[in-house]
N, C-alpha and C positions, 0 to 999 in steps of 0.2 A: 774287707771286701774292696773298701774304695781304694786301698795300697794296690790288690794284683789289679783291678782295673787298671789302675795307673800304671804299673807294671808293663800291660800287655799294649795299653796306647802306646807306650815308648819303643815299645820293641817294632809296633807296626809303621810307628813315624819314622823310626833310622831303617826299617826295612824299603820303604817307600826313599828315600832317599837315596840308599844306597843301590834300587833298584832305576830309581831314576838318571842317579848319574853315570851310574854302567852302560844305559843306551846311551845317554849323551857324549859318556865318551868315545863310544866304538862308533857314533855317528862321525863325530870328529877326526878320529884317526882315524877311518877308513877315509875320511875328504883328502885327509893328508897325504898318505899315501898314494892312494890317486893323482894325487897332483904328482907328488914326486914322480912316480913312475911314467905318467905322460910327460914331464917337462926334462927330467933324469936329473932332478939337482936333490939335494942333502937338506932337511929343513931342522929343526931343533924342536926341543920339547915343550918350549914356549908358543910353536907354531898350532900345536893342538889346541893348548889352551887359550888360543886366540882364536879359532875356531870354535870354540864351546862357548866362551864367555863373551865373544863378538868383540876384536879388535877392530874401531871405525876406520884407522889409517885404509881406507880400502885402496886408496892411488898405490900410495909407498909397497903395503905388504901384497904382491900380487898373487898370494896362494891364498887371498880370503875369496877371490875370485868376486868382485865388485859386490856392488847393495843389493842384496838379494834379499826378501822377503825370509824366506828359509832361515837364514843365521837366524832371525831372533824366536825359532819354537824353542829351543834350549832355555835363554833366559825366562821366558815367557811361562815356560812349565814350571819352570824354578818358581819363581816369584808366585803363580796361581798356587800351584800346593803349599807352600810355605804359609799363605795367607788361608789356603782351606785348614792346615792344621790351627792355626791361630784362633778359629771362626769356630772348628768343630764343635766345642761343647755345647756353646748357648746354638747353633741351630740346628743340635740333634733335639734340643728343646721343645716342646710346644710352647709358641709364645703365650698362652694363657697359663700354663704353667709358671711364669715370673711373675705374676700377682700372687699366688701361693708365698714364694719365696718373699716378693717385697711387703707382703703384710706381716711376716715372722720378722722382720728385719725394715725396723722404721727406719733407718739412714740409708739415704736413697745411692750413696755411695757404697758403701758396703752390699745393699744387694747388686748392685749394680758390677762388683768385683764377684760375688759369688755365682751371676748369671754365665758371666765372661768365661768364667774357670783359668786353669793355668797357660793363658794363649802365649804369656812371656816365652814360658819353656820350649811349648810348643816350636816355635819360629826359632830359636836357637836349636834345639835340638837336631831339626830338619835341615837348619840352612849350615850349621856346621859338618855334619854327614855326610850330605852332600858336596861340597869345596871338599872336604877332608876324601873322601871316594874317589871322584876326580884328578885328587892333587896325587894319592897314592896309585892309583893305574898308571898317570903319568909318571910316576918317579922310579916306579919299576920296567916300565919299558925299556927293553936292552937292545930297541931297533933306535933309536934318536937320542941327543945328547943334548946337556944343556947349553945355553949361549952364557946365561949370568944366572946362576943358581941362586944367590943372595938376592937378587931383585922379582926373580919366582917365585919364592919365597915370601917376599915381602907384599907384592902383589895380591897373590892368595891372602893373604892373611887379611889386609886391610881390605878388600872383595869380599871377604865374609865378613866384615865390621858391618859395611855401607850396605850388606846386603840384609843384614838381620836388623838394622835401624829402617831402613826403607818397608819389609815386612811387617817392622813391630807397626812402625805409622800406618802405615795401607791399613792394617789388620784392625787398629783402634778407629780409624775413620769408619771403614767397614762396619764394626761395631757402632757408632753413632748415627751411622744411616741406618742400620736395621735396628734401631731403639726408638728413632723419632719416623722411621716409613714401614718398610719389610725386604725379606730376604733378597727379593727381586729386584729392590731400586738399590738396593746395596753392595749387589754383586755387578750389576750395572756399573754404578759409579767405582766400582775398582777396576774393574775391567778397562772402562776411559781411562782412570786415575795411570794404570801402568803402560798405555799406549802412550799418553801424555807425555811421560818420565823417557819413553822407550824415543820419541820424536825430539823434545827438547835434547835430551843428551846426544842426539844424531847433529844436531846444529848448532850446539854450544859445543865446540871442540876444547877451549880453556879448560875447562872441567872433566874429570868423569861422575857421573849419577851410577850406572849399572854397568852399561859396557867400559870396555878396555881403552885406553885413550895416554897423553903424555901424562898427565895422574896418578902417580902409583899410588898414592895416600886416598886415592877415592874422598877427597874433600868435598865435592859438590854435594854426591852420593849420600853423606856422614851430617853435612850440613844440611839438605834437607829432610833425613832422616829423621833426626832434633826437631824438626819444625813444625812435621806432620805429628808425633807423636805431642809434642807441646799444643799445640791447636786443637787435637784430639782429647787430649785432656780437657782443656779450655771448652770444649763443645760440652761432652758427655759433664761434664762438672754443672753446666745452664740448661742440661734435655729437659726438659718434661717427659716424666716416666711414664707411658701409655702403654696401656694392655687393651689390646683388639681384643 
């Protein structure tokens, strides 16, 4: 029984994904378009996904058509679902329900891993799906062409590194606020935590975090990915285990 449950969670998680990136990218490439056809110039397949995944050059690239509010609902969906999948199990939970579990299970670690459930898989499952959804609408597209294939490539791939490290963090802090407060103040402080992420990477240009930037290695992204999920450990490792 718990195998086809798990069965059907995955099927819903890459469904959701794949359904997410499909808007996001016909939002994109119809922006693109648009542009071309009002300007009448030729953009590349890179230009989409500078669109979807928010390249800041907003001076240089003038088809991002400056700082708009609007580029970052794409990121922004990305990262809230990736972290609702991560979150799903323990708060389909009732939280009186984890005293059950932590009294079957005296190591406060171990219930603590079986409250969480598989939130790892989760966040990769989803945030691969999705880049991979994305990456292939774009790559079959027979209206635009590439500029540098191998650095699209490369691009995406490290984009999904830094995006599923920043996810797994959010997702474990997330968890440490709703173990020491509730659902409420924890979806709060992720909600700040990625507006945070989404403002610093808008003004640290040296790096990319999340969006597009001279980075292709998503170094910043990758390094504070590591830090939040390290620190998140470090928390949840010192909670105090309460049950309301």
């Amino acid at each position: 029984m718990a195998i086809k449950n798990r069965i059907i969670l995955s099927i819903i998680i890459i469904s959701s994904a794949i359904l997410l990136g499909f808007i996001n990218f016909k939002q994109g490439y119809k922006n693109i378009v648009t542009y071309m056809n009002d300007y009448h110039v030729v953009l590349t397949k890179e230009a989409v996904f500078d669109r979807i995944f928010v390249n800041t050059d907003f001076v240089k690239l003038e088809y991002m058509e400056g700082n708009s509010v609007f580029h970052f609902i794409s990121p922004f969906t990305c990262y809230m679902l990736a972290i609702f999948w991560g979150s799903f199990y323990y708060l389909l939970l009732n939280k009186n329900y984890h005293q059950f579990i932590y009294s079957r299970i005296k190591n406060k670690q171990e219930a603590l891993k079986i409250v969480r459930g598989p939130y790892v898989q989760n966040v990769v499952l989803f945030i691969v799906m999705y880049v991979a959804t994305i990456y292939l609408f774009i790559y079959f597209n027979d209206v635009l062409v590439y500029q540098d294939m191998l650095k699209f490539i490369k691009r995406s791939v490290f984009l999904t590194v830094s995006s599923i490290l920043l996810s797994i963090g959010l997702s474990s802090l997330m968890f440490y606020v709703y173990i020491k407060w509730n659902e409420i103040m924890a979806l709060l402080v992720i909600f700040i935590s990625i507006l945070f992420l989404f403002i610093v990477d808008l003004n640290w240009k040296m790096i990319s975090i999340v969006f597009i930037g001279d980075d292709t290695y998503f170094v910043g992204g990758i390094i504070i990915g590591f830090v939040l999920i390290f620190l998140s450990h470090l928390f949840l490792k010192n909670v105090k285990y309460e049950i309301e």
